[in-house]
N, C-alpha and C positions, 0 to 999 in steps of 0.2 A: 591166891586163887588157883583154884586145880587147870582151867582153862589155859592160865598163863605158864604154869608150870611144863603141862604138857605141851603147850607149842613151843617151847623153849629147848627141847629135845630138837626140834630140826633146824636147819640153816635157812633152806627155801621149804615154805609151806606152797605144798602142793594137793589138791584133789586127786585121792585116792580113787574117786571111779570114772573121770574124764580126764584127768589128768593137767588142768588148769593149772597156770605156778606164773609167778609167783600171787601168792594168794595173800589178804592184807591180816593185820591182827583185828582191826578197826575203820569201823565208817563215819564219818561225820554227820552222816544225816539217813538214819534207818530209812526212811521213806524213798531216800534214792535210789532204784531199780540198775542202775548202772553202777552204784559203789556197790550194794548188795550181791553184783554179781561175781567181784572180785571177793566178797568176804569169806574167809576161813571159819568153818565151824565143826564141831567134834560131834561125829557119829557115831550112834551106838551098832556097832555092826548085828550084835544080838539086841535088837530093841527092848525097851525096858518093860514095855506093854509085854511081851515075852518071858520075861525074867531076866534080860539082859544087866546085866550089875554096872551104874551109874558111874561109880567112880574107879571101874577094873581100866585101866589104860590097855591089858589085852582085849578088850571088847569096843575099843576106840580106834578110828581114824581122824586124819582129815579129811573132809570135804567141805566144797564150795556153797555156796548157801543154796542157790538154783540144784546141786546134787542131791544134796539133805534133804531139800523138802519135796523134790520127787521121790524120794527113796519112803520120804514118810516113816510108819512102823512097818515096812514088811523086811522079812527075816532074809530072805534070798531076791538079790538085787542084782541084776546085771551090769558092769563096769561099762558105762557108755563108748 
């Protein structure tokens, strides 16, 4: 899976725009608002709604789940 591949590149996952760490692979319970906030997720820095390229790892980070979904699809995002 591309997902596991690319976190496997780092030691500690960390959020790339707040800087959270260590951040988890997985939650046990999506519903959770508190595992959700530790969970790691891969951002498209050039969102795909954009023409951002889905599986470019140069157009990937980490970020925390609470990051990602404030970031949404916009193109220029400020690092909290």
């Amino acid at each position: 899976m591309f997902r596991d591949e690319f976190l496997d590149q780092f030691t500690v996952l960390t959020c790339h725009y707040c800087g959270k760490s260590p951040l988890v692979r997985e939650v046990e319970n999506m519903a959770d608002k508190e595992q959700l906030y530790w969970l790691a997720t891969l951002d498209h820095v050039n969102p795909r709604d954009n023409g951002g390229e889905e599986y470019d790892s140069d157009n990937l980070v980490i970020s925390c789940f609470p990051c990602n979904n404030k970031k949404g699809n916009k193109l220029d995002w400020e690092k909290s």
